[in-house]
N, C-alpha and C positions, 0 to 999 in steps of 0.2 A: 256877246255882250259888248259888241265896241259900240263907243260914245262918238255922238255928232262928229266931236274933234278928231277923234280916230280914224273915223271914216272919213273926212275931210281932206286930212294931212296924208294919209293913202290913195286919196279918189278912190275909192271903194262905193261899189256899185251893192250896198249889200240885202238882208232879203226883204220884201215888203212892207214888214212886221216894223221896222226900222225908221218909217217913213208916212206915219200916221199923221194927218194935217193937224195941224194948231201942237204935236205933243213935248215941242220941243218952251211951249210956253210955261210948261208946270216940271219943269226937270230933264234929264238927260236916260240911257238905259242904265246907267249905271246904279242912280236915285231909283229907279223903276225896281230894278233889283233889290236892292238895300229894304224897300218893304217888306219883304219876306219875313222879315227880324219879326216876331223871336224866331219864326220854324227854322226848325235843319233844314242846312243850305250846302252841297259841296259842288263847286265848282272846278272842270276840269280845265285846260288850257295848253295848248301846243306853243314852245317859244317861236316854232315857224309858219304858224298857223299865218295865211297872209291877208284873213278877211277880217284877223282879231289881233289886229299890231300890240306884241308882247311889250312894248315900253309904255304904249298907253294902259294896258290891262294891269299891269305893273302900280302904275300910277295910279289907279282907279279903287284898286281893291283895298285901301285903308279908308278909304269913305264906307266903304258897306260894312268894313268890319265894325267901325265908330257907331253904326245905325243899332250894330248887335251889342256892341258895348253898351249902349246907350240904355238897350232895352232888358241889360243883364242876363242875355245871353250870348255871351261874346264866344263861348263853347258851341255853340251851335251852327258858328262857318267857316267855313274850310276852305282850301282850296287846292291845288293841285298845280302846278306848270312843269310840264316832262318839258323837257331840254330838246330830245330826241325827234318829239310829234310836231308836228304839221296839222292840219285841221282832218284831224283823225280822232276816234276810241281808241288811244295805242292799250296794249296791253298794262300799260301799267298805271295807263288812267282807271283801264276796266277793273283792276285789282284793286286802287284804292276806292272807286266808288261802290264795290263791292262788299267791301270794308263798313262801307259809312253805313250799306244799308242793313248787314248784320247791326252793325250797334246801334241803331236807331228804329228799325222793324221789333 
């Protein structure tokens, strides 16, 4: 989920997906995400991840919560940042979204 400025202020070369012509005219990934509201949303996150710089994901993630508060389901997103991970499933990302999907399956 890193935003233009994320990737920017990193020089991060990141995946395709990212790099859509004209889509930085109508929002950023972060707004892109934040659509989701109302559905359950859990997001995991590595603090060393080096393609998803944790100060901007940091920064980022009280806009998507706002999107869910907005739409009165502010219950509905979650997120996750292990201290430990890198851009990994560490285990205890894989236990909490594990978690998410018993309670919302």
């Amino acid at each position: 989920m890193p935003s233009q400025a994320a990737m920017d202020a990193a020089g991060l070369n990141h995946s395709f997906s990212n790099y859509i012509p004209g889509l930085g005219r109508y929002g950023d990934i972060p707004d892109y995400v934040a659509l989701c509201a109302p559905r359950r949303l859990h997001l995991n996150f590595g603090a060393g991840d080096p393609l998803n710089p944790i100060a901007f994901v940091k920064s980022e993630l009280p806009s998507i919560a706002a999107a869910y508060r907005d739409t009165g389901a502010e219950s509905s997103f979650t997120w996750l940042i292990d201290e430990e991970a890198g851009h990994e499933l560490s285990e205890t990302m894989k236990e909490r979204m594990l978690q998410v999907f018993r309670e919302s399956l």
